[in-house]
N, C-alpha and C positions, 0 to 999 in steps of 0.2 A: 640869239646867243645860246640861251635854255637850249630850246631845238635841235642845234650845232651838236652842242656838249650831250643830248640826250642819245645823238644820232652815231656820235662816235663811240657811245658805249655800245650801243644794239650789232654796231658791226664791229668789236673786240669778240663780243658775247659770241656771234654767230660762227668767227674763225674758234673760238675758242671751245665751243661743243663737237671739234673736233678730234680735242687732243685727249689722250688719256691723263690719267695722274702722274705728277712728279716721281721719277726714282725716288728721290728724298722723304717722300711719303711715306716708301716702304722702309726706307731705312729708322725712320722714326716709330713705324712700328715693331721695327727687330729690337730696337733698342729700348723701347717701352716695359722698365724695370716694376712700375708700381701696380697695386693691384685695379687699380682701375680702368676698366672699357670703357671709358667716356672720351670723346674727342670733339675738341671745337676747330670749325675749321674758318678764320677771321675773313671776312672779306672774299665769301665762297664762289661767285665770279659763278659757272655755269655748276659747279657742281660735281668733276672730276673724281676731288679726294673725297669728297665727302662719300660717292658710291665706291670708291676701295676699300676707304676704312667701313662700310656700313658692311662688305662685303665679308669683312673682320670678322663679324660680329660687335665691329662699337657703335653703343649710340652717339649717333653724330648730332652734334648745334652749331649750323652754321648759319652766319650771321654775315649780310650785305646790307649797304648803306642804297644800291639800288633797285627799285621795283621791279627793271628788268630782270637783274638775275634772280631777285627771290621767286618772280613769275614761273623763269624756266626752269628752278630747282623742285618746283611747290609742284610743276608738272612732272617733271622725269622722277621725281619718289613718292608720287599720289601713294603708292601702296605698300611705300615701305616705312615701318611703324619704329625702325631706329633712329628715325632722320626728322629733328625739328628744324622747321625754319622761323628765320627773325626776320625782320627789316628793319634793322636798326644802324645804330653807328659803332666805333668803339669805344666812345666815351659812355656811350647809354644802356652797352651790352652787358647782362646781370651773370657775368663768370663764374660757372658750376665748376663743381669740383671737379676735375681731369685728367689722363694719364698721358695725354699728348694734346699740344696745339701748333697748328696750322695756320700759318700768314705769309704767303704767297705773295711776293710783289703787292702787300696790303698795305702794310704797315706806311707808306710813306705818305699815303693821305689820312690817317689819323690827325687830328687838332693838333699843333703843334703847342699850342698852349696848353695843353695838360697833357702829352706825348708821354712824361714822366711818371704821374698821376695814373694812366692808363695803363703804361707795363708795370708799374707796381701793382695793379690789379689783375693784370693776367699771371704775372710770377707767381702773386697769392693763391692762383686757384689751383696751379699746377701742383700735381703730388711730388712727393719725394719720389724719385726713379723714373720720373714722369719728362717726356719729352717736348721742347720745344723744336721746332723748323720752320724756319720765315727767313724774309727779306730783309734789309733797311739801307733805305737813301744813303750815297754816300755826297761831301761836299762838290765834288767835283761833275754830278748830273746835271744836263739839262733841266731836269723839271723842277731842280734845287730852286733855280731862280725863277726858270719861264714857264709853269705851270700855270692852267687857269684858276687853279685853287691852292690856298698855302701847304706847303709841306714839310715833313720834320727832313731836313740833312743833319748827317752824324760823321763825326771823321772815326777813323778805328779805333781811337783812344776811350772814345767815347759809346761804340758800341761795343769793344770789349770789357767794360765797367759793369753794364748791363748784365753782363753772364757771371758776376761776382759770387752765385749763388749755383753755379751751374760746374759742370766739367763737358768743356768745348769739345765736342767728336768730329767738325766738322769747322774752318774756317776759310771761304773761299771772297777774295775781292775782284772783283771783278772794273776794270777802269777802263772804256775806249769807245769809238765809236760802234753804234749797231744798229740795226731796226726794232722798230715794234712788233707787237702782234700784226699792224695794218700794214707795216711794210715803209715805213717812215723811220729816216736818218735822224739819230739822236746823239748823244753822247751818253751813255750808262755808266753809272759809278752807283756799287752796291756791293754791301755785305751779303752774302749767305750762310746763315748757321744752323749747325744741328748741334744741338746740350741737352744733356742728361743733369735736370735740378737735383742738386746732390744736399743742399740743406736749405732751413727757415731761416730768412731773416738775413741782418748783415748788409 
């Protein structure tokens, strides 16, 4: 089963050192009010945003919970000295200060038992004028229930609570059948946002 689950990331990874970076990416960095060039990008998957924003000029920390991708990150930026890599989780990740963060289709394998815990920890580190853009599970996903590992689902009420500290530039839901990266019929139910943290606390 290990194996299985190992074998199906290596072949995301590989369609996925295809693709370039997200639009979105660049939009978070037009929108990147604060004075920091720091950017994390959660769950950095082959490594796309992390070489647009490095391309910025921001130091990039991205951080994956797999060995695969930190391998093929750790090679494609051998020599580029903006770009730290982690292998960790997002529970264990130590969130520098930032002007923008990046969670791509991430956030829905975060621990659902400290899910909350955890973006309170990433909000904290984000500057004021500072950008967030990611994903998050909606109830109505397949992987809500039939994933091989727990996941946070959120309905809209509840992932727009989460931007209480933010001004929304961007709120797309997405609900219906679709494929994967490998080409497998799912059901996708998911938020995407893009907010500018407009204050502390609250």
């Amino acid at each position: 089963m290990l194996e299985e689950h190992q074998q199906i990331w290596r072949d995301y990874y590989a369609k996925a050192l295809q693709r370039r970076h997200l639009p979105r990416t660049e939009l978070a960095a037009k929108l990147n009010e604060s004075r920091t060039r720091v950017a994390i990008d959660c769950g950095c998957g082959t490594g796309s945003d992390i070489h647009y924003l490095a391309e910025l000029g921001y130091q990039v920390h991205g951080f994956d919970i797999n060995s695969d991708s930190i391998s093929i990150c750790r090679e494609r930026f051998a020599n580029q000295a903006l770009v730290e890599l982690y292998q960790t989780s997002f529970e264990s990740f130590d969130y520098p200060k930032s002007g923008i963060i990046i969670a791509n289709n991430s956030l829905f394998f975060a621990n659902p038992d400290g899910f909350f815990d955890t973006w309170q920890r990433i909000t904290d580190s984000l500057e004021i004028g500072g950008v967030f853009a990611g994903d998050f599970m909606g109830i109505n996903d397949s992987w809500a229930s039939e994933y091989r590992s727990p996941t946070t689902p959120l309905n809209e009420t509840q992932v727009r609570e989460l931007f209480r500290q933010f001004g929304i530039v961007r709120f797309v839901e997405r609900d219906e059948q679709g494929q994967t990266a490998l080409g497998r019929i799912k059901h996708w139910h998911t938020f995407s946002v893009v907010a500018v943290k407009r204050s502390i606390g609250g």
